[in-house]
N, C-alpha and C positions, 0 to 999 in steps of 0.2 A: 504494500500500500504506500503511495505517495504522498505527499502535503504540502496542496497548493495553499494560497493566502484566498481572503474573500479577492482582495485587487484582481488573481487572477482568474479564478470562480467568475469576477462578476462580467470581466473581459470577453470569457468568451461566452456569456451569456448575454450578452450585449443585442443581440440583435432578435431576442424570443420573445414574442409577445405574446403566443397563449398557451397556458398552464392547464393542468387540473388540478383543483381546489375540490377535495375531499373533507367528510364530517365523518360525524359518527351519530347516527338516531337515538332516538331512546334506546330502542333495543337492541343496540349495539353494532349491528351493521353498518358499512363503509357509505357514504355516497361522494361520488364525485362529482362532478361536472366542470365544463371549461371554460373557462375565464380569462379574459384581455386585459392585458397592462395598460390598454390604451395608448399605446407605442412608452409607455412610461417607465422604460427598461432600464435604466443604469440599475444596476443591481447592488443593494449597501448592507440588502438584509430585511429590509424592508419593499410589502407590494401592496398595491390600491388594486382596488377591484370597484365597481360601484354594480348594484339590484336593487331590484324593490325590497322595501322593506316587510312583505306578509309572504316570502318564498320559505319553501321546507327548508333550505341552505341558511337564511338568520335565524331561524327557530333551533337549529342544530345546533350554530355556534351561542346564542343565547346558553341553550344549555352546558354546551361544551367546547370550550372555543380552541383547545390544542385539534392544531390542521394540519393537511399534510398540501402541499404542493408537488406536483410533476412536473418535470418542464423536460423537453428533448428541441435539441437542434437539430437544424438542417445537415445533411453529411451527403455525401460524395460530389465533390470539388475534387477536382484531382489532390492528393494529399489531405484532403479533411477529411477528420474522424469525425464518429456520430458523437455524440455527446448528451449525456442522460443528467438529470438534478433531482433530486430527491429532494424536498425543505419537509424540516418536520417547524410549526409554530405557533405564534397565541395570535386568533383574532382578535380586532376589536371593530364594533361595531359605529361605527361614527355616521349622526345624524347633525351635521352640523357645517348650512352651506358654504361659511366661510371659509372650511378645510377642505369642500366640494372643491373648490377654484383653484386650489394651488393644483388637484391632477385630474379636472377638465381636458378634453379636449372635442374639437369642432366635432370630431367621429361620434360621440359618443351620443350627439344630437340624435342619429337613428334610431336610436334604442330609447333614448328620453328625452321624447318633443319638448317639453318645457325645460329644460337644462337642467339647471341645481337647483330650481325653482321648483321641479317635477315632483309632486305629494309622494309620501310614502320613500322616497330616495334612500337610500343608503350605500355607505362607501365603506368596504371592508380592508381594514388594515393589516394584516397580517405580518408581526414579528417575528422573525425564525429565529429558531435556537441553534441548530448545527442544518446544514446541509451534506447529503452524501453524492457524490459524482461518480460518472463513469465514461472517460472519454474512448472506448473500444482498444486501450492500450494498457491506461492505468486506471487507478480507483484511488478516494480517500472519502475523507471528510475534515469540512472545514466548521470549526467552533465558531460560531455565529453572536454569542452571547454580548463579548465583547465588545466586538467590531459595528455591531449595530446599535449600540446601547447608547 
C-alpha cells in the first residue's frame, strides 16, 4: 500500500463531478444514489450536493449522517489508469440560502427553477474522514481528518 497526500488525492480527482452518495435506512440497508458537484470539484475533503429537502436520502442522513461516497474516473488515455475513491463521512444538512450561493451554479437552474430561493432546498455537506483509492497500480488511504478540519 502506498500514501499519497489529500494535494495529490485531490489532483487527480480534479476533474469528477458525479459521485454516489450512499445512506443507510432505518433498517439498515445501503442506498445510494448519484450526485453532482456541480462542477465544484477541487477536492479539500469536503463536497456540496444540493435536493429537496422531503427525499428518502435527508430523512437517512437526518437519522444517520456517516456516508459513504464513490467516485471513479475516467481511464484509458493512452497511459491513464482508472482510478477508484472510496470517502467514508458526516453529512450535514444545511438549509441556509446564504451558504446556497457560495456553490450555486447556473446548471443547477434545471433541476431548481427558483435557485436558492427554491422551497424545500437543501444543500448536503459532506465531511470525510479518511478516503480509500485505487488507481489500477497502487492503493492506500488518505487520513482526511486533519487536512479538512
Amino acid at each position: 500500500m502506498t500514501s499519497k497526500s489529500l494535494a495529490d488525492l485531490a489532483e487527480k480527482m480534479r476533474d469528477i463531478d458525479f459521485t454516489m452518495l450512499s445512506t443507510k435506512t432505518s433498517g439498515g440497508a445501503i442506498h445510494a444514489r448519484p450526485m453532482s458537484n456541480n462542477r465544484d470539484v477541487d477536492y479539500d475533503g469536503d463536497s456540496y450536493y444540493f435536493t429537496n429537502g422531503d427525499t428518502a436520502m435527508v430523512a437517512e442522513i437526518e437519522r444517520d449522517p456517516e456516508v459513504g461516497l464513490a467516485f471513479q474516473a475516467k481511464a484509458g488515455i493512452i497511459g491513464q489508469r482508472p482510478l477508484f475513491v472510496a470517502v467514508q463521512g458526516r453529512a450535514e444538512l444545511i438549509r441556509d440560502r446564504d451558504r446556497f450561493a457560495a456553490h450555486w451554479t447556473k446548471d443547477l437552474d434545471r433541476w431548481f427553477e427558483q435557485g436558492i430561493d427554491t422551497p424545500g432546498l437543501v444543500m448536503i455537506k459532506v465531511h470525510a474522514h479518511h478516503a480509500h483509492y485505487w488507481d489500477g497500480a497502487e492503493e492506500g488511504e488518505v487520513s482526511l481528518e486533519r487536512a479538512a478540519a
